[in-house]
C-alpha positions as CSV (number, residue, x, y, z in Angstrom):
1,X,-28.7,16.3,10.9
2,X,-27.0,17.3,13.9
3,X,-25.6,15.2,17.0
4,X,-28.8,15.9,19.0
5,X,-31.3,14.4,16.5
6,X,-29.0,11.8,15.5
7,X,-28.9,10.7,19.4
8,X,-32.7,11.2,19.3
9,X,-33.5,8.9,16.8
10,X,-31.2,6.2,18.3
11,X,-32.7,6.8,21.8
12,X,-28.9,7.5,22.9
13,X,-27.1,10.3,25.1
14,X,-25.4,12.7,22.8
15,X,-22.4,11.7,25.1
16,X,-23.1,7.9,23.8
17,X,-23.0,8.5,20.5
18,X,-20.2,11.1,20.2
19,X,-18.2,8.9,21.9
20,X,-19.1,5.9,19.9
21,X,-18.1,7.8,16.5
22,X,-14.8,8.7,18.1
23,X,-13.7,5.3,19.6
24,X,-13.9,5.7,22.8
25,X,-13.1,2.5,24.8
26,X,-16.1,2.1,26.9
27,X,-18.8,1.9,24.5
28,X,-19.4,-1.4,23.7
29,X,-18.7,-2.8,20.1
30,X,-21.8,-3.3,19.4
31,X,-23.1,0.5,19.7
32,X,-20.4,1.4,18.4
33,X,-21.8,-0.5,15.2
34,X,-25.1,0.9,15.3
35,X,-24.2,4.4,15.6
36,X,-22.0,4.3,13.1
37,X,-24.5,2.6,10.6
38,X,-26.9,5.4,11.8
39,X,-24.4,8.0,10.8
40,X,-23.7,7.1,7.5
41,X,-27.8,5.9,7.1
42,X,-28.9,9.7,8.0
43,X,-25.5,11.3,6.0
44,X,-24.4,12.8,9.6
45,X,-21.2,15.3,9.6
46,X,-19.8,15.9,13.2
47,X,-19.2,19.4,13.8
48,X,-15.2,19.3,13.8
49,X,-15.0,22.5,16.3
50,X,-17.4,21.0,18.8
51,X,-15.3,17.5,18.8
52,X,-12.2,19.7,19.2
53,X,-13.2,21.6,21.9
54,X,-15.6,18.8,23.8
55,X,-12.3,16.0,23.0
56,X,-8.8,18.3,23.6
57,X,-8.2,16.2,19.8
58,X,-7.2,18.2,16.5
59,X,-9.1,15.7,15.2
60,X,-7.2,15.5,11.9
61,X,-4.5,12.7,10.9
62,X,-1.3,13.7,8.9
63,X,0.8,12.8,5.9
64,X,4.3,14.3,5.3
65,X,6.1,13.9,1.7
66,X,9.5,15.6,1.3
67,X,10.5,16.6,-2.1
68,X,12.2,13.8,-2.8
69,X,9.1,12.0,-3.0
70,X,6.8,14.4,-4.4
71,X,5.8,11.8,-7.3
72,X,4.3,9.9,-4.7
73,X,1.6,12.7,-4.4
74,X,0.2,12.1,-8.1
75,X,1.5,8.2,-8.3
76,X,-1.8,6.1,-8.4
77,X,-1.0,3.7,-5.5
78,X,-0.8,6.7,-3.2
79,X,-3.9,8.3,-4.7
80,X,-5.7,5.0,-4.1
81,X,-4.4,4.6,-0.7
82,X,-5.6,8.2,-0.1
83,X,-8.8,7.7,-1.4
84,X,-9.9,4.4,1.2
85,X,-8.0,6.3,4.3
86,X,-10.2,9.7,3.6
87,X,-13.2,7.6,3.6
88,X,-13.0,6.2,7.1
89,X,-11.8,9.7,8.1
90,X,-14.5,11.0,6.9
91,X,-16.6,8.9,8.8
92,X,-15.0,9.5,12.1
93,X,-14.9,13.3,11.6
94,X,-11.0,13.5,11.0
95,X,-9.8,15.7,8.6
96,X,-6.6,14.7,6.7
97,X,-3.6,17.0,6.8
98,X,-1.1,16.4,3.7
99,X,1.7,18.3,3.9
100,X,4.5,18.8,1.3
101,X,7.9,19.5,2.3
102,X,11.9,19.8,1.7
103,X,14.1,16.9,2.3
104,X,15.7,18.8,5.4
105,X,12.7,19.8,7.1
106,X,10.9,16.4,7.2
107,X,11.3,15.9,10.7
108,X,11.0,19.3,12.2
109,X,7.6,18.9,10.1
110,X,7.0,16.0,12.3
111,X,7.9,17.8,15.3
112,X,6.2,20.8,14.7
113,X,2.9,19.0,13.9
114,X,3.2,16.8,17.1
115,X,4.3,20.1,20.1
116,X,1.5,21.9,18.5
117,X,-1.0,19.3,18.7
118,X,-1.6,20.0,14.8
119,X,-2.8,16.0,14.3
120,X,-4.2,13.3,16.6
121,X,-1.8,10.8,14.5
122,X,0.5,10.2,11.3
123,X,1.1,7.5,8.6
124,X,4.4,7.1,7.3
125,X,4.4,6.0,4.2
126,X,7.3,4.2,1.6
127,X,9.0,2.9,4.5
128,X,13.0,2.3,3.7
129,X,14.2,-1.1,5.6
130,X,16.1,1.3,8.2
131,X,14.2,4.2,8.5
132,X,15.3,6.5,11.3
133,X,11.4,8.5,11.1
134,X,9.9,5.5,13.2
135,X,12.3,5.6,16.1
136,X,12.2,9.2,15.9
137,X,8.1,9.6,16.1
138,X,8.5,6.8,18.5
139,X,10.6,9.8,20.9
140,X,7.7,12.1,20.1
141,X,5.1,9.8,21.4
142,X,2.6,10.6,19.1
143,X,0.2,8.1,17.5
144,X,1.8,6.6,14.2
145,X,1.3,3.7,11.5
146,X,3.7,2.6,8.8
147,X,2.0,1.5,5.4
148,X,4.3,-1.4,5.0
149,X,7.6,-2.2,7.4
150,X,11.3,-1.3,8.1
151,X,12.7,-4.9,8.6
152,X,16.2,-3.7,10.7
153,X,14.5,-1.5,13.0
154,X,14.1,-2.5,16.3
155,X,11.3,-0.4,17.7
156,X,8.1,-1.9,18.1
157,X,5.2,0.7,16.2
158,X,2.1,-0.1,14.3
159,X,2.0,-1.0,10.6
160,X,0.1,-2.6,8.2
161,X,1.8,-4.4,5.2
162,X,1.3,-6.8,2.3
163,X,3.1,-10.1,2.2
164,X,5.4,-9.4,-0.6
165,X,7.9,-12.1,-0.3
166,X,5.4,-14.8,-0.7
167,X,3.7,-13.2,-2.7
168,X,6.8,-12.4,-5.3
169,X,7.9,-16.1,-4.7
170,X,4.2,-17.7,-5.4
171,X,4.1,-15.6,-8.6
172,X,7.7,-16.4,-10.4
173,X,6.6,-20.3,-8.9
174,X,4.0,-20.1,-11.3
175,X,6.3,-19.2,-14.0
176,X,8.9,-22.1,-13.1
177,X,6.1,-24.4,-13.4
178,X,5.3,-23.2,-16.8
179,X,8.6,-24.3,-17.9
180,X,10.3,-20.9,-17.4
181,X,13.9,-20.8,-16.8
182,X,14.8,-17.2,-17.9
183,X,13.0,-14.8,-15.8
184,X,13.2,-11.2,-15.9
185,X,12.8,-9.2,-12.4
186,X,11.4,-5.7,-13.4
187,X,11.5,-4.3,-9.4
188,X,11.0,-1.1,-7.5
189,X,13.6,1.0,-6.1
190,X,15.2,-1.7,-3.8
191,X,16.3,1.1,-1.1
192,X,12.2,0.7,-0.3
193,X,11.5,-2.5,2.3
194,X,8.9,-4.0,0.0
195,X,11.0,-3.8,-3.0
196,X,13.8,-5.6,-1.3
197,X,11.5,-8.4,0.5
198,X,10.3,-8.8,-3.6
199,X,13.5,-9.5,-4.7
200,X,13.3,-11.8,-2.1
201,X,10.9,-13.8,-3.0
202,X,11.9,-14.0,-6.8
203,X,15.3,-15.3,-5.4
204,X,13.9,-17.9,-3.2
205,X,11.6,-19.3,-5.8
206,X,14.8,-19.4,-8.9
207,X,16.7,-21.0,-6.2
208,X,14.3,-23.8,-4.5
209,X,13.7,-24.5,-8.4
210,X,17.6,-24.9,-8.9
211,X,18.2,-21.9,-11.5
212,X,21.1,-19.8,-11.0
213,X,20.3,-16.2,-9.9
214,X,21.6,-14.0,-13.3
215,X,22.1,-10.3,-12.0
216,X,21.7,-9.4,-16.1
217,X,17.8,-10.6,-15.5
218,X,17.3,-7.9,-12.3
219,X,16.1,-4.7,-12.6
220,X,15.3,-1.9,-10.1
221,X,13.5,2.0,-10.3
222,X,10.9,3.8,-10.2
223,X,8.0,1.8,-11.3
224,X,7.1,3.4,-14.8
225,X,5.9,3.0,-18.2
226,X,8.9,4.3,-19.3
227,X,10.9,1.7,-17.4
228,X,9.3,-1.3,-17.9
229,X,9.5,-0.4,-21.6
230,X,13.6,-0.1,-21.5
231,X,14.0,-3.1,-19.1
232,X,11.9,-5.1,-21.3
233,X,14.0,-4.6,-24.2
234,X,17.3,-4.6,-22.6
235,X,16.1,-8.1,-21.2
236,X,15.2,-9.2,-24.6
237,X,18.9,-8.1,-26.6
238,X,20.5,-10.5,-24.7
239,X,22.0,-13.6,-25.7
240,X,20.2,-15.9,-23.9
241,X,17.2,-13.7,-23.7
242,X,14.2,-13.4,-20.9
243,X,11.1,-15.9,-21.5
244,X,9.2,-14.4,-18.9
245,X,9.0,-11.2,-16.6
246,X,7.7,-10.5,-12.9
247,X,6.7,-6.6,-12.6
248,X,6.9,-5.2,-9.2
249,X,3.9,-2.8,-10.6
250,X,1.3,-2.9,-13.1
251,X,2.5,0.0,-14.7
252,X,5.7,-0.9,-15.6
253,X,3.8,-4.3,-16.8
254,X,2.1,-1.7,-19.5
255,X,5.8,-1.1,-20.6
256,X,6.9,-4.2,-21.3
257,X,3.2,-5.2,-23.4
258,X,4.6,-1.5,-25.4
259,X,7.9,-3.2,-25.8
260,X,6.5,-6.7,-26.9
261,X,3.8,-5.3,-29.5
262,X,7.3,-3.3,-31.1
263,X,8.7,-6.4,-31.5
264,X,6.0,-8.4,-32.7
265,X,5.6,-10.8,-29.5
266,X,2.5,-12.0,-28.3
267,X,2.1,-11.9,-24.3
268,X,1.2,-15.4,-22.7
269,X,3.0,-17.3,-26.3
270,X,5.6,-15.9,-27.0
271,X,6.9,-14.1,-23.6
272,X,5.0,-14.6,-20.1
273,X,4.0,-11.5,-18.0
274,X,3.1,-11.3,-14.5
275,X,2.7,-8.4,-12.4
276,X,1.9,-6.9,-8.9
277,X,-1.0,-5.1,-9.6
278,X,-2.4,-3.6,-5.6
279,X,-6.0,-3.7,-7.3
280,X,-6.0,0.3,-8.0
281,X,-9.4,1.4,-8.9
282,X,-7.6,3.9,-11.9
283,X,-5.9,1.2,-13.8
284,X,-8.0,-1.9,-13.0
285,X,-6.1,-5.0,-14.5
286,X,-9.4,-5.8,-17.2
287,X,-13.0,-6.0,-16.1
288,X,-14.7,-9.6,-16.2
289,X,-11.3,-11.1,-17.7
290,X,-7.9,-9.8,-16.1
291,X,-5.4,-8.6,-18.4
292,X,-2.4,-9.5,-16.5
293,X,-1.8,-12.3,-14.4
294,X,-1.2,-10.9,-11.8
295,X,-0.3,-10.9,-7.5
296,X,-3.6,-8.9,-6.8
297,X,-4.0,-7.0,-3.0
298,X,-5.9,-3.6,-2.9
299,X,-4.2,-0.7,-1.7
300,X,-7.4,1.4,-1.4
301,X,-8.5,-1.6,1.2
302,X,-4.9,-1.1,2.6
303,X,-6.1,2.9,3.3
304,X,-9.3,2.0,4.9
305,X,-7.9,-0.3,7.2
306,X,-5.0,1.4,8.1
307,X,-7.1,4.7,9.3
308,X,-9.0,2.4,11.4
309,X,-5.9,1.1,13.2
310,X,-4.5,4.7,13.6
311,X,-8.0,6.0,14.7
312,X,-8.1,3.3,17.2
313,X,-4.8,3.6,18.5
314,X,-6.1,7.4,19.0
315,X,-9.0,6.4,21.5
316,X,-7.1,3.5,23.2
317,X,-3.3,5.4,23.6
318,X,-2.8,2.4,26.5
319,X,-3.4,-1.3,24.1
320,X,-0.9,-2.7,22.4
321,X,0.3,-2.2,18.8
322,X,-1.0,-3.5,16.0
323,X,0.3,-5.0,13.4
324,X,-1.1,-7.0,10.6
325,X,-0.1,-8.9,7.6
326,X,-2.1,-9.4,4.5
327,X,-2.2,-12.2,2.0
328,X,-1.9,-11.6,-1.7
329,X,-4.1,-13.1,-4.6
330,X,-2.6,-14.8,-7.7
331,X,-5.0,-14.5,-10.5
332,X,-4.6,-16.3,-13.9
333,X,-4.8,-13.9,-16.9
334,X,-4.0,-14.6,-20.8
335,X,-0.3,-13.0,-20.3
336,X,1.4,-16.2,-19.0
337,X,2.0,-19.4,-21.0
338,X,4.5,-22.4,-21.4
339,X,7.6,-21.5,-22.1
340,X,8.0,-21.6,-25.8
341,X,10.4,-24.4,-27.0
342,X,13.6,-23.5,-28.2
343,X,14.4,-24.6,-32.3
344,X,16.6,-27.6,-32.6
């Protein structure tokens, strides 16, 4: 179906609707609904070259990875994240330009994209808690959105982010109440923002309950298998051993059940595990019964709504920036217990 049949069958201009799929300010929300329902109703593709020529836009949104953080591209959280943005690109015609690169030519990749009009927009992604690529996109005024937040910079920009101090603090509460006083932290790499505002929240919560913060009980990398497995067991040769862990990631949560099962240790008896598991439609946390308990926000959801904002921030350049912060889920799975008692 093309944009003239489409408009026919909604007894619109083909201005109307082309400007409804494309977010243009003065279509009114509510045609903006319709034709977009119509769209996806009657499978309609936009004709990229037409909107490029008819809207001055690229009409594509970018992603640059340096080197550095080339796992990223195959890490299941990004995939995920990937997957929900694509889908509402692909709904408002965008293309999505991904764009590998070395360390030292990250931002001359941002420049180059922005003075040649290569994108409409660009999420950042894996912000650090000082990281100079928002005040430097912020010089290049083009349209940008953080997937998560720099706490010490002072620029205002768009982002979108999960509430991971409460939501590390409501999860290692859980495990206090349980009885829990020797709690592992099995974190991300804490030169990340949400990795630090994590630690955060497992601090506040040992803290308020009037445990001691033991640096021998912390942990921080990249959130593998492989990790959680050595941090598990490093936790556990101690000699006044972990009862209970908080995982920044549901993969290295698969770690530490690999490292219990070696030692004969039954999750939610003998040791407690909770995780942060973003929901990722690869490694679902169980079906009907969850596996892990578990902080539970979907990073797929995350990707969806974080192309509308950027999409929107395309069509309205002039309203302000958005920001939003989502709530996490705790959900009770079998891999949490009362902390065993100690022999006389």
């Amino acid at each position: 179906m093309n944009l003239r049949e489409l408009s026919e069958r909604l007894n619109l201009s083909q201005t109307t609707v082309s400007r409804a799929l494309n977010g243009y300010p003065e279509v009114s929300e509510q045609t903006r609904r319709r034709v977009t329902a119509a769209a996806k109703q009657y499978n309609y593709r936009p004709n990229v070259r037409a909107q490029t020529l008819a809207t001055g836009r690229s009409m594509a949104i970018g992603h640059i990875i340096p080197f550095s953080k080339q796992n990223e591209m195959v890490n299941i959280v990004f995939a995920d994240f990937i997957a929900g943005a694509g889908e509402v690109y692909a709904q408002h015609g965008y293309n999505m330009s991904l764009s590998l690169v070395r360390d030292e030519d990250e931002f001359s990749a941002y420049r180059g994209v922005a003075e040649k009009g290569a994108v409409d927009g660009i999420i950042v992604h894996s912000p650090a808690r000082d990281d100079p690529r928002i005040d430097f996109l912020s010089e290049l005024e083009i349209p940008f959105l953080v997937h998560g937040r720099a706490s010490e910079v002072k620029t205002p920009y768009s982002w979108l982010d999960v509430n991971n101090t409460r939501a590390i603090e409501t999860g290692t509460r859980h495990l206090l109440d349980l009885g829990h006083r020797r709690i592992g932290l099995i974190n991300g790499e804490e030169r990340m923002d949400f990795a630090q505002r994590r630690r955060e929240g497992y601090l506040a919560a040992v803290r308020q309950a009037g445990v001691a913060p033991d640096a021998d009980l912390m942990r921080s990398n990249e959130m593998s298998e492989p990790y959680g497995y050595t941090a598990t067991h490093e936790m556990l040769d101690q000699t006044d051993p972990a009862t209970a862990f908080v995982a920044s990631s549901i993969v290295s949560a698969l770690g530490i059940r690999r490292a219990l099962q070696e030692r004969g240790l039954v999750m939610g008896q003998d040791i407690s595990v909770l995780c942060f598991d973003d929901e990722i439609s690869y490694l679902p946390n169980g079906q009907t019964v969850p596996v892990f308990t578990a902080i539970r926000s979907s990073v797929r959801a995350a990707g969806r709504r974080c192309a509308e904002l950027l999409i929107d921030q395309i069509a309205r350049p002039d309203q302000e920036l958005r920001t939003e912060l989502w709530d996490a889920e705790l959900v009770i799975g079998p891999s949490t217990g009362p902390c065993p008692q100690k022999d006389a």
